[in-house]
PDB file of N, CA, C and O in Angstrom:
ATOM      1  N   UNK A   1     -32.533  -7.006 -27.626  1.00  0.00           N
ATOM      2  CA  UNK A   1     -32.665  -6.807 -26.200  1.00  0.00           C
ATOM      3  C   UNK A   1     -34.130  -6.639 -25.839  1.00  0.00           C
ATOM      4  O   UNK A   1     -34.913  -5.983 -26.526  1.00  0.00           O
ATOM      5  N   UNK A   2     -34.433  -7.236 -24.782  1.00  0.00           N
ATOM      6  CA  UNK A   2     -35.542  -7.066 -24.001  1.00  0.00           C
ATOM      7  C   UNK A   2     -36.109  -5.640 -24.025  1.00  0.00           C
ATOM      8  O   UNK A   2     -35.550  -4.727 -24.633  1.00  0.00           O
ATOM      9  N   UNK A   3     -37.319  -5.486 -23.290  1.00  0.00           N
ATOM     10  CA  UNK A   3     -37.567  -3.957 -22.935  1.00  0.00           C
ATOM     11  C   UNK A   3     -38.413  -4.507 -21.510  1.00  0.00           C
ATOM     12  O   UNK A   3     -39.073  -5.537 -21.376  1.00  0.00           O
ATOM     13  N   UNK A   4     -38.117  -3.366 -20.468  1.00  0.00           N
ATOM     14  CA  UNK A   4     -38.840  -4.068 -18.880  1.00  0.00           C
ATOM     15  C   UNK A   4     -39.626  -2.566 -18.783  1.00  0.00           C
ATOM     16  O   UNK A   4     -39.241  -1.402 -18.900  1.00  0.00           O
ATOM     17  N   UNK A   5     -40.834  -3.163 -18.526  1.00  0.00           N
ATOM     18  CA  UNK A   5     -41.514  -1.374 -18.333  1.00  0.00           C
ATOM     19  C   UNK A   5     -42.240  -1.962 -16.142  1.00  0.00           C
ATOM     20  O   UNK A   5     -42.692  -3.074 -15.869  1.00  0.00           O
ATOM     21  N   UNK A   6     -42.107  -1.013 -15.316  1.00  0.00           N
ATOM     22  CA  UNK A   6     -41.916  -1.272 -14.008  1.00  0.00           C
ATOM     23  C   UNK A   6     -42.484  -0.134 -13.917  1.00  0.00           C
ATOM     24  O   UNK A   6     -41.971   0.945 -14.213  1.00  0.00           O
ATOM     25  N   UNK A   7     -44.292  -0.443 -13.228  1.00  0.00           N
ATOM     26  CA  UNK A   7     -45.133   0.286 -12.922  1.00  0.00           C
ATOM     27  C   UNK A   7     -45.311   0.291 -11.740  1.00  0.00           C
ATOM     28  O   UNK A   7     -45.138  -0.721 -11.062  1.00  0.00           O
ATOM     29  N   UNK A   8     -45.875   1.968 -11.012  1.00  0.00           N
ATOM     30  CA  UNK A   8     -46.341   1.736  -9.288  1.00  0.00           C
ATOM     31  C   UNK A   8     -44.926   1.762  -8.815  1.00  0.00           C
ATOM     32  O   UNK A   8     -44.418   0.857  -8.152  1.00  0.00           O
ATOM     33  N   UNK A   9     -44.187   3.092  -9.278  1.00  0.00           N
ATOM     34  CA  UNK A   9     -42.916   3.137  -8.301  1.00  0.00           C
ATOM     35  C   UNK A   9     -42.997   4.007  -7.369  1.00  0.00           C
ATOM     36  O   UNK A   9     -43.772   4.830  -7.857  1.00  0.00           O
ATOM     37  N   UNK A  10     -42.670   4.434  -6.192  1.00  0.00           N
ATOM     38  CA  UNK A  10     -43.222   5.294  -5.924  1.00  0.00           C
ATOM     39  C   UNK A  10     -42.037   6.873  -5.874  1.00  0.00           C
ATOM     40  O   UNK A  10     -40.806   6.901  -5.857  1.00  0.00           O
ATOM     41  N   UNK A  11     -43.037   8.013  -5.863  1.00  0.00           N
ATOM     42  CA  UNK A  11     -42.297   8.889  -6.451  1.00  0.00           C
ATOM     43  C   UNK A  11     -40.623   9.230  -6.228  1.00  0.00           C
ATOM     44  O   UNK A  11     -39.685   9.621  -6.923  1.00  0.00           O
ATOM     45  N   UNK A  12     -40.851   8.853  -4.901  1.00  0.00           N
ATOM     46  CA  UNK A  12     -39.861   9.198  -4.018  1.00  0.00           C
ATOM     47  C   UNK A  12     -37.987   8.353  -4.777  1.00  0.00           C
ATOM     48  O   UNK A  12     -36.824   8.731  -4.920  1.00  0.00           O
ATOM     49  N   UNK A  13     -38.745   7.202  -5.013  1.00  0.00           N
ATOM     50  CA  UNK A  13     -37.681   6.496  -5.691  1.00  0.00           C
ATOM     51  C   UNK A  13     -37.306   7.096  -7.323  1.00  0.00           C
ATOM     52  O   UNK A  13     -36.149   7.289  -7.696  1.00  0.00           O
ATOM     53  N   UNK A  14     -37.885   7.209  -7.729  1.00  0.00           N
ATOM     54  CA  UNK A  14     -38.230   8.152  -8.965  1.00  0.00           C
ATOM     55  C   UNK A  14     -36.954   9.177  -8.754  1.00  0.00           C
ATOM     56  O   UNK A  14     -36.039   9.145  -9.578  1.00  0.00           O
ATOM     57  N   UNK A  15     -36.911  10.049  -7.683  1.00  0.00           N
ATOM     58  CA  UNK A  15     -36.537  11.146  -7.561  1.00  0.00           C
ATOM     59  C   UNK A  15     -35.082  10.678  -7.031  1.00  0.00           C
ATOM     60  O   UNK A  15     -33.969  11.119  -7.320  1.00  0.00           O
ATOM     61  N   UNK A  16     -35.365   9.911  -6.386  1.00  0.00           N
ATOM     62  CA  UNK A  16     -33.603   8.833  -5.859  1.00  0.00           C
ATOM     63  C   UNK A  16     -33.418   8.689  -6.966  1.00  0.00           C
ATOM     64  O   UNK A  16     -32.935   9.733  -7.404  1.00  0.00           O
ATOM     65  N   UNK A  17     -33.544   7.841  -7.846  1.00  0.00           N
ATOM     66  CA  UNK A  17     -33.142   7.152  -9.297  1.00  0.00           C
ATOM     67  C   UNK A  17     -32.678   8.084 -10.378  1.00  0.00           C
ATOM     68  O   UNK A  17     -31.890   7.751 -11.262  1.00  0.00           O
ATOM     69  N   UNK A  18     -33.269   9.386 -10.240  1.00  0.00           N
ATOM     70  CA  UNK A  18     -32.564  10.281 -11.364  1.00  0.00           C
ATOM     71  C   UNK A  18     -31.472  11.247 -10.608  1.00  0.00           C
ATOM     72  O   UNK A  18     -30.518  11.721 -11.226  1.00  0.00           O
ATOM     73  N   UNK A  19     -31.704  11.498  -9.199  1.00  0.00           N
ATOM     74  CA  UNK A  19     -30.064  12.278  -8.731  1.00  0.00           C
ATOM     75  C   UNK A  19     -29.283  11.116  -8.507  1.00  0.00           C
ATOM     76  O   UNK A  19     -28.433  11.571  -7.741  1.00  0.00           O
ATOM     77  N   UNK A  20     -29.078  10.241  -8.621  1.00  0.00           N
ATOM     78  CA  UNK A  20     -27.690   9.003  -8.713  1.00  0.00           C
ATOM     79  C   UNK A  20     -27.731   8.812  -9.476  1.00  0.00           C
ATOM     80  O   UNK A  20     -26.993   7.829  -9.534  1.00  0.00           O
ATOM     81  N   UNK A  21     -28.565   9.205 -11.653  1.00  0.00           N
ATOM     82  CA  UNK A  21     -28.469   9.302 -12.378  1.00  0.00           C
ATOM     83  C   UNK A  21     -27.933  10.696 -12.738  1.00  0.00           C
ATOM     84  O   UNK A  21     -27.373  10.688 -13.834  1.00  0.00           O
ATOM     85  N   UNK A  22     -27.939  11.267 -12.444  1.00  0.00           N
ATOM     86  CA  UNK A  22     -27.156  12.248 -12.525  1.00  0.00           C
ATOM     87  C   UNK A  22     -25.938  12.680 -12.173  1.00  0.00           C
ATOM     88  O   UNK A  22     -25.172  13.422 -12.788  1.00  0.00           O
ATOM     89  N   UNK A  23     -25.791  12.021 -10.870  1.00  0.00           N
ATOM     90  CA  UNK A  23     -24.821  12.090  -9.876  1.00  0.00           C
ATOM     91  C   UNK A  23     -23.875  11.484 -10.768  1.00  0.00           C
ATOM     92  O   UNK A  23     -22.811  12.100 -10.710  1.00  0.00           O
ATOM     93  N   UNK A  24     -23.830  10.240 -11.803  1.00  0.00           N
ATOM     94  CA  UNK A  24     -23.414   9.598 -11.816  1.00  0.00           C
ATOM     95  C   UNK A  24     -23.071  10.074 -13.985  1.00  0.00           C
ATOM     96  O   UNK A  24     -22.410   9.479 -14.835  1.00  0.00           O
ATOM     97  N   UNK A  25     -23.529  10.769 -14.020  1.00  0.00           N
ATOM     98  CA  UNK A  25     -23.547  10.638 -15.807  1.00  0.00           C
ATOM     99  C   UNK A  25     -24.298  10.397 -16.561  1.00  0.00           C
ATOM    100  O   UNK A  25     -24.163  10.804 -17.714  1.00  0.00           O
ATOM    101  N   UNK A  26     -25.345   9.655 -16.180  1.00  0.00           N
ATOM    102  CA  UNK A  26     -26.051   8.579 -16.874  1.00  0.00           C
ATOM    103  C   UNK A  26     -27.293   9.170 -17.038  1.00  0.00           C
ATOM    104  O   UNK A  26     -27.373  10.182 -16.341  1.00  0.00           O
ATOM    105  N   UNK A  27     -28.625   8.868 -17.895  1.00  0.00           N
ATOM    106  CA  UNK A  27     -29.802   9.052 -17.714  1.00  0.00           C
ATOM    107  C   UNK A  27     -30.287   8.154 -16.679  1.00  0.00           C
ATOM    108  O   UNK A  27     -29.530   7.426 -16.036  1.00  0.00           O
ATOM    109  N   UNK A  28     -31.634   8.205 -16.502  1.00  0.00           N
ATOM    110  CA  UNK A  28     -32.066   7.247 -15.550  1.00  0.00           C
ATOM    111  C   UNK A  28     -32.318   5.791 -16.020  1.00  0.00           C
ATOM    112  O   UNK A  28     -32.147   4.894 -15.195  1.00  0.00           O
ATOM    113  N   UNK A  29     -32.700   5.494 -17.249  1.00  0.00           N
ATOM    114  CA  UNK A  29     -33.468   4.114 -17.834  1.00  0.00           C
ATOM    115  C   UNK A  29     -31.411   3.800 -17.417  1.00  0.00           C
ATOM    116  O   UNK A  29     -31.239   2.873 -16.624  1.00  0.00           O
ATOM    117  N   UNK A  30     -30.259   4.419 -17.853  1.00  0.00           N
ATOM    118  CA  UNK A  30     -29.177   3.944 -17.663  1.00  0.00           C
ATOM    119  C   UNK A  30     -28.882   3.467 -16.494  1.00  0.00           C
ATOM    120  O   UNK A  30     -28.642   2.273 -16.308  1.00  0.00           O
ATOM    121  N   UNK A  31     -28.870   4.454 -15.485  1.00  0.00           N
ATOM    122  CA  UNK A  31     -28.661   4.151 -14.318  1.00  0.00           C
ATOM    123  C   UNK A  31     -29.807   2.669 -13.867  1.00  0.00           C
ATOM    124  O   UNK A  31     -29.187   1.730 -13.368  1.00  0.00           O
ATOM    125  N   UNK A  32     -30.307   2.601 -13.917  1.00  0.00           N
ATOM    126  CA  UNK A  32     -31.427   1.591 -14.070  1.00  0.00           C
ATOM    127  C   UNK A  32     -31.239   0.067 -14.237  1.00  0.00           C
ATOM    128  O   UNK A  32     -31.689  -0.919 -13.653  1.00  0.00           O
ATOM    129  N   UNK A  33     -30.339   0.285 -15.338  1.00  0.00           N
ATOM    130  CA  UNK A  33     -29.491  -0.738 -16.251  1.00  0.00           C
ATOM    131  C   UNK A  33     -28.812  -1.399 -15.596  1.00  0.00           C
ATOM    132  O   UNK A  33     -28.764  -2.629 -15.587  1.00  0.00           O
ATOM    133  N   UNK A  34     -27.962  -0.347 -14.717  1.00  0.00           N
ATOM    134  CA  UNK A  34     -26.545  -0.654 -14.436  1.00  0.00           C
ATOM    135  C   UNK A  34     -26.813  -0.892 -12.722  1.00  0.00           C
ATOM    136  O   UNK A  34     -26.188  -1.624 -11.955  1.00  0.00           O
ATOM    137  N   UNK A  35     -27.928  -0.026 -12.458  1.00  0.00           N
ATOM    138  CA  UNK A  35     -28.099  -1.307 -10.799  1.00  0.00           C
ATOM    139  C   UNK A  35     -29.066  -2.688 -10.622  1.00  0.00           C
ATOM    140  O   UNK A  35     -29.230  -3.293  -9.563  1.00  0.00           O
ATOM    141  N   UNK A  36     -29.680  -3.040 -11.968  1.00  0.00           N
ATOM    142  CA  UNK A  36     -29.961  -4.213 -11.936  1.00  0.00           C
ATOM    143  C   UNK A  36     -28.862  -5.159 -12.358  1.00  0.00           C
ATOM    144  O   UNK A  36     -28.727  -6.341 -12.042  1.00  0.00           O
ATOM    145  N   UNK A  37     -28.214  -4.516 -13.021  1.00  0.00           N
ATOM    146  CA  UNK A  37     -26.870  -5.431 -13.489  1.00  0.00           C
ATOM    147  C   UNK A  37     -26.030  -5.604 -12.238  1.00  0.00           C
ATOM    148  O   UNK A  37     -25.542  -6.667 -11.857  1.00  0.00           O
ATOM    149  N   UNK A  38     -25.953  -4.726 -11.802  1.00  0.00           N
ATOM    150  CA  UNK A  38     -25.347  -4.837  -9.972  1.00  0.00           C
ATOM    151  C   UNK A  38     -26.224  -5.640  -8.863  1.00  0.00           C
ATOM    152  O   UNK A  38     -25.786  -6.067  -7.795  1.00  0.00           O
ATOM    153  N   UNK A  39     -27.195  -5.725  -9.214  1.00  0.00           N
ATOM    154  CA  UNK A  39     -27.995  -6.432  -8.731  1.00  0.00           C
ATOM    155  C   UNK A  39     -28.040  -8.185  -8.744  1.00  0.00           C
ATOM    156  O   UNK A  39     -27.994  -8.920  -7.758  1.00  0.00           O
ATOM    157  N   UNK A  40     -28.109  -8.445  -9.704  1.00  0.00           N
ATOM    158  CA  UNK A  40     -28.491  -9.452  -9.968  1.00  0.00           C
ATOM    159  C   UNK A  40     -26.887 -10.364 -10.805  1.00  0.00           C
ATOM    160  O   UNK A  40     -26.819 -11.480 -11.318  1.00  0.00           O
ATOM    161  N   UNK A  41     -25.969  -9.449 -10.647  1.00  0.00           N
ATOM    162  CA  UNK A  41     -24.594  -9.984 -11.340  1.00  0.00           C
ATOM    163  C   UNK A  41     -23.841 -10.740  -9.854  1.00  0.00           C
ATOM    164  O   UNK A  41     -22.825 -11.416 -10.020  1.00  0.00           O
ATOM    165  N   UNK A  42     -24.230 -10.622  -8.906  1.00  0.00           N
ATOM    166  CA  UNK A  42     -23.554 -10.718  -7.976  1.00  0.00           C
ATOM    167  C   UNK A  42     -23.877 -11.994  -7.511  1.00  0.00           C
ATOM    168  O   UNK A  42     -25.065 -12.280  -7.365  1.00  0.00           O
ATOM    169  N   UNK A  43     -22.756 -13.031  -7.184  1.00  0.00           N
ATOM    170  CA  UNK A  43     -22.444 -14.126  -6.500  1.00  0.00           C
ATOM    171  C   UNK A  43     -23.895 -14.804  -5.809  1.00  0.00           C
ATOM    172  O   UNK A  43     -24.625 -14.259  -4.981  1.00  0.00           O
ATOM    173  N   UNK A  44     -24.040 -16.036  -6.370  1.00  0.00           N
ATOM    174  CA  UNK A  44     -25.514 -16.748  -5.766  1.00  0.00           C
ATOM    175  C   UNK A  44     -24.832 -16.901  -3.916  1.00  0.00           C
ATOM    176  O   UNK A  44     -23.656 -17.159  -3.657  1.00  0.00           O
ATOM    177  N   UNK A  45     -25.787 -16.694  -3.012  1.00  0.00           N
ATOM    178  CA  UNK A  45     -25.402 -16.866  -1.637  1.00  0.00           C
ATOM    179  C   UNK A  45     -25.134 -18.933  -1.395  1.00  0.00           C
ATOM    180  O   UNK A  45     -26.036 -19.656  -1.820  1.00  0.00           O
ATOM    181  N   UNK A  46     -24.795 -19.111  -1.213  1.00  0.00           N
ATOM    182  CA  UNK A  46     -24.991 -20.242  -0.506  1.00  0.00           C
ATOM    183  C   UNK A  46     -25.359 -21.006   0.661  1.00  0.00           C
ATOM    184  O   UNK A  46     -24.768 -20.791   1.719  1.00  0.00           O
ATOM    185  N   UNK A  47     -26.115 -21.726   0.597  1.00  0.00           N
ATOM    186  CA  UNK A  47     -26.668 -22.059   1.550  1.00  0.00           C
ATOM    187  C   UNK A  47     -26.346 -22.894   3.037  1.00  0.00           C
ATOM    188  O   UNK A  47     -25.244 -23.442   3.060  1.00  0.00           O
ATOM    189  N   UNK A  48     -26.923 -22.994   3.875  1.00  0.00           N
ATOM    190  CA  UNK A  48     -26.023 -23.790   4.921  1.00  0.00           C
ATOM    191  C   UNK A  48     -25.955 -24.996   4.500  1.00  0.00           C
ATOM    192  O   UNK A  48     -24.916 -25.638   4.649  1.00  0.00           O
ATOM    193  N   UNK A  49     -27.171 -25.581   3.832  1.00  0.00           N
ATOM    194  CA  UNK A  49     -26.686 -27.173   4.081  1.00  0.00           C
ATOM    195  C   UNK A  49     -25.174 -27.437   2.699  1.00  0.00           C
ATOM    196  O   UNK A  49     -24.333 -28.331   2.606  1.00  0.00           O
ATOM    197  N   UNK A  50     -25.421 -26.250   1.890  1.00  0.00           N
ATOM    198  CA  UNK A  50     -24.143 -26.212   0.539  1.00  0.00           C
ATOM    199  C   UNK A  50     -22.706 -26.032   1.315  1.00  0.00           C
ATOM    200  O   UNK A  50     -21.611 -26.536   1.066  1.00  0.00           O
ATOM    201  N   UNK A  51     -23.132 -25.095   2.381  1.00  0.00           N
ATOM    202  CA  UNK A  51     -21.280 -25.167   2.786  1.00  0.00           C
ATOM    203  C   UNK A  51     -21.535 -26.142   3.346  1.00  0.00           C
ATOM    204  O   UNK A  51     -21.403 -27.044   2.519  1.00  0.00           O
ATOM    205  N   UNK A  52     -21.990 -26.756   4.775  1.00  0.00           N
ATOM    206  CA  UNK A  52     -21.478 -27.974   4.844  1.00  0.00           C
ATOM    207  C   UNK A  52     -20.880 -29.383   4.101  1.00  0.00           C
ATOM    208  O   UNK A  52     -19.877 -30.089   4.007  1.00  0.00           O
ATOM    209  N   UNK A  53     -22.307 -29.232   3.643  1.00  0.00           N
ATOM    210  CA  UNK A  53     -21.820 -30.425   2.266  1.00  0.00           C
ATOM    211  C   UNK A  53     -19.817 -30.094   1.936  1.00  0.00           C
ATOM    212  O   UNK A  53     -18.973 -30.990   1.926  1.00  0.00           O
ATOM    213  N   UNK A  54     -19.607 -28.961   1.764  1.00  0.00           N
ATOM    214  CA  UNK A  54     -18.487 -28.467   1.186  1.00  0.00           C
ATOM    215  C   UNK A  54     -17.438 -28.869   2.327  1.00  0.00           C
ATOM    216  O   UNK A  54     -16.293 -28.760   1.887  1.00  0.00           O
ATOM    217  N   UNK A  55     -17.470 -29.213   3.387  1.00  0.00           N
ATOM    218  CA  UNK A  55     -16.661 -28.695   4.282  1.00  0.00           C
ATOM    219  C   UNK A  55     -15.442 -29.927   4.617  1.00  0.00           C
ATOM    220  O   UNK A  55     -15.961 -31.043   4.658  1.00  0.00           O
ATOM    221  N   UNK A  56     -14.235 -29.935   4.814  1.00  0.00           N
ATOM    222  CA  UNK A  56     -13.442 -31.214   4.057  1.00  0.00           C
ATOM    223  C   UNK A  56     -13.613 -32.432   5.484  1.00  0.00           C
ATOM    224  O   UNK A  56     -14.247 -32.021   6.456  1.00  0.00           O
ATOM    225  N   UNK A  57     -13.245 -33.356   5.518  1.00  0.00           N
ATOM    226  CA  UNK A  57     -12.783 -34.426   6.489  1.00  0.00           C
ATOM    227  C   UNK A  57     -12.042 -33.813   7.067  1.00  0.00           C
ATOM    228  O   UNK A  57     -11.063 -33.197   6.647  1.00  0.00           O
ATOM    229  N   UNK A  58     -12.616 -33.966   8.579  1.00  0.00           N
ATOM    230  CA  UNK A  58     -11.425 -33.407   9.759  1.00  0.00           C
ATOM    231  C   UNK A  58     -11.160 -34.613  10.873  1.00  0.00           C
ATOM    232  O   UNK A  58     -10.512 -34.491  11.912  1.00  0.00           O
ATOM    233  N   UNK A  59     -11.817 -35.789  10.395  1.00  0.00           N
ATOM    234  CA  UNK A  59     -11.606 -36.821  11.608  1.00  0.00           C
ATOM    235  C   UNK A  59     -12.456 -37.620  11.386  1.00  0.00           C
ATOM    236  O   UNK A  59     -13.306 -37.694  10.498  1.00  0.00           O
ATOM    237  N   UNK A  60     -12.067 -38.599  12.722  1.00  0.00           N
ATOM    238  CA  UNK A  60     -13.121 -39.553  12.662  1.00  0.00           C
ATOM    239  C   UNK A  60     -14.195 -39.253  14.054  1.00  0.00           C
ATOM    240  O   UNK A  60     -14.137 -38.472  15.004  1.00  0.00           O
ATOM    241  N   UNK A  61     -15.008 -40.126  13.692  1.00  0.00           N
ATOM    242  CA  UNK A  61     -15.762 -39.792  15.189  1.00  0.00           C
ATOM    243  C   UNK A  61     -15.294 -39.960  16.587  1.00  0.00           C
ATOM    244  O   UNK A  61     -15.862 -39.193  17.364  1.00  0.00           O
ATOM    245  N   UNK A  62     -14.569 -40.613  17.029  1.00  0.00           N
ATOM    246  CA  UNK A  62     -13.702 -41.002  17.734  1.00  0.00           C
ATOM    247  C   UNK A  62     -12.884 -40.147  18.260  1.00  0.00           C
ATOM    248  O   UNK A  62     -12.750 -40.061  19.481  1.00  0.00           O
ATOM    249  N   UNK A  63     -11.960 -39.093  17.054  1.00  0.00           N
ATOM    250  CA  UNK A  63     -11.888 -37.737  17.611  1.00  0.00           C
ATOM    251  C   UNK A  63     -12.466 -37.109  18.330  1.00  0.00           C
ATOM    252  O   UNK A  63     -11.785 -36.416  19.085  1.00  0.00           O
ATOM    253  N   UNK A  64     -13.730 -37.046  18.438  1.00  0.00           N
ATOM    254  CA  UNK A  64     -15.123 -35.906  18.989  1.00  0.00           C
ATOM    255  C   UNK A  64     -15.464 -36.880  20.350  1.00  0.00           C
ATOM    256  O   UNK A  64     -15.928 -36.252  21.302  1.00  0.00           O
ATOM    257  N   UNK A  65     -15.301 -38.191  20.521  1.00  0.00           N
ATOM    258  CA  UNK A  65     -15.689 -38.818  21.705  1.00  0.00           C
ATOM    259  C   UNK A  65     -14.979 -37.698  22.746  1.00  0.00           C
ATOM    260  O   UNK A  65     -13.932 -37.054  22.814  1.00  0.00           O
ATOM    261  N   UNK A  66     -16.725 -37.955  23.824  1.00  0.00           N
ATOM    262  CA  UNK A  66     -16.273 -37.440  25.177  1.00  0.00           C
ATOM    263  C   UNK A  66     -15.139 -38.209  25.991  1.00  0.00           C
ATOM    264  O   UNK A  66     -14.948 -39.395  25.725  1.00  0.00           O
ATOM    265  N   UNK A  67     -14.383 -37.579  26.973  1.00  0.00           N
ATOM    266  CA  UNK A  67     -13.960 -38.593  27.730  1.00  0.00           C
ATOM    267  C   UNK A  67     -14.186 -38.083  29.091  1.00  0.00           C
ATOM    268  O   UNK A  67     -13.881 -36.973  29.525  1.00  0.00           O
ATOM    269  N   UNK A  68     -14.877 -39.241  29.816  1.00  0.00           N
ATOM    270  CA  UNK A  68     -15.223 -39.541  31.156  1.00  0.00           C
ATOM    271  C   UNK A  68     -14.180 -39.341  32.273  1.00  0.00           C
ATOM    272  O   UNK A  68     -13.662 -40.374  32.697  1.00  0.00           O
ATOM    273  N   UNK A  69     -13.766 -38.087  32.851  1.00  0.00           N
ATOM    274  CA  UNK A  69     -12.997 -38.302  33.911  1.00  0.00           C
ATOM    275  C   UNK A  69     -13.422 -38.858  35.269  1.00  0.00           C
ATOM    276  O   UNK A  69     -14.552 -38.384  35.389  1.00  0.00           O
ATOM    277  N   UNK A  70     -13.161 -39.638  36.440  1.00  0.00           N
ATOM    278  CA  UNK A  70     -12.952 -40.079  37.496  1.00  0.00           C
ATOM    279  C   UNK A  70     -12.585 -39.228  38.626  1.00  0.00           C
ATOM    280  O   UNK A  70     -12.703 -39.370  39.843  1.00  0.00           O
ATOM    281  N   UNK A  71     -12.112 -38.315  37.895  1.00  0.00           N
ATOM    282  CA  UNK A  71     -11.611 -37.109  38.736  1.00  0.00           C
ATOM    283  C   UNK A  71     -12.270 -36.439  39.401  1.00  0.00           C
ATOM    284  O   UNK A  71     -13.142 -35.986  38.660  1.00  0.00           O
ATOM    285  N   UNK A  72     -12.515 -35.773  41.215  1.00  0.00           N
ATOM    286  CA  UNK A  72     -12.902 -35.284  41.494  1.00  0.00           C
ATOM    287  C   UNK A  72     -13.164 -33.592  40.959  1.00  0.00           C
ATOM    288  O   UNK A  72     -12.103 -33.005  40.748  1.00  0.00           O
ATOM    289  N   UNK A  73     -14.538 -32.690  40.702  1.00  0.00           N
ATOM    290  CA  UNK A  73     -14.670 -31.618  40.196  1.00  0.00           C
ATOM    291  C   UNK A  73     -13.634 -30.805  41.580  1.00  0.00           C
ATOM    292  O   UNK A  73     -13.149 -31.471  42.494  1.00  0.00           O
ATOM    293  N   UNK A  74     -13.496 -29.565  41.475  1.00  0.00           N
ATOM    294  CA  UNK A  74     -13.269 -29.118  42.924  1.00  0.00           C
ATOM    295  C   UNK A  74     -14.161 -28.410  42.745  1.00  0.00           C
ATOM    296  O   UNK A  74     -14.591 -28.275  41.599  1.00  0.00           O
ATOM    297  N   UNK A  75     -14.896 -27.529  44.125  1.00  0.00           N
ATOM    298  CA  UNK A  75     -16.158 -27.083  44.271  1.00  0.00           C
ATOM    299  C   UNK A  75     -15.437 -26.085  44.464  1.00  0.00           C
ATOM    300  O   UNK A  75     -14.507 -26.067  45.270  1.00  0.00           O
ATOM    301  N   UNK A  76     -15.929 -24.743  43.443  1.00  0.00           N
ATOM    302  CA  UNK A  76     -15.352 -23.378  43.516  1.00  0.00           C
ATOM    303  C   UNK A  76     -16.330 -22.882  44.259  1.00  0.00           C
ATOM    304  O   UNK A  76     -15.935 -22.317  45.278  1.00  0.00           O
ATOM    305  N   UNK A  77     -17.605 -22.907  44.071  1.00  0.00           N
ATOM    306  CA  UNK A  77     -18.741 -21.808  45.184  1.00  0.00           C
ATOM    307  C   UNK A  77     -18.938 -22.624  46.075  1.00  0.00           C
ATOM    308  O   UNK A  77     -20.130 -22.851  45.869  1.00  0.00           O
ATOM    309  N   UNK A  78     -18.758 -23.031  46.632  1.00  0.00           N
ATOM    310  CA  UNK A  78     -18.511 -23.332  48.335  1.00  0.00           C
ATOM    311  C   UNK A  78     -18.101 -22.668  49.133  1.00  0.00           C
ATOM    312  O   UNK A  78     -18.009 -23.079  50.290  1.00  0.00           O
TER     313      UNK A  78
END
């Protein structure tokens, strides 16, 4: 296994990182472990142009044509 040494933290996180190490059971290098593993284990996002690409046949274009009514609008603010 690797070893990651992560300098310039600042204290404050330090002090977060060992009461949710504690909170939790763990030492801190553990806790550590286990939210980069939470981190970085989690589902790649996908992107817009990926879902589209994804997205199935719903028609043809022809479906989506406007159609031109003849019909008078009626004028509501009048």
């Amino acid at each position: 296994m690797a070893n990651l040494l992560v300098r310039g933290i600042d204290d404050q996180l330090v002090k977060a990182l060992k009461a949710r190490a504690g909170a939790s059971g763990r030492s801190a290098e553990a806790e550590h472990r286990a939210i980069l593993a939470a981190a970085l284990s989690r589902p790649r996002k996908r992107s817009f142009a990926e879902m589209v690409a994804d997205m199935p046949p719903v028609g043809t274009d022809a479906d989506f044509e406007r159609v031109s009514s003849e019909a008078k609008v009626p004028r509501v603010f009048d």
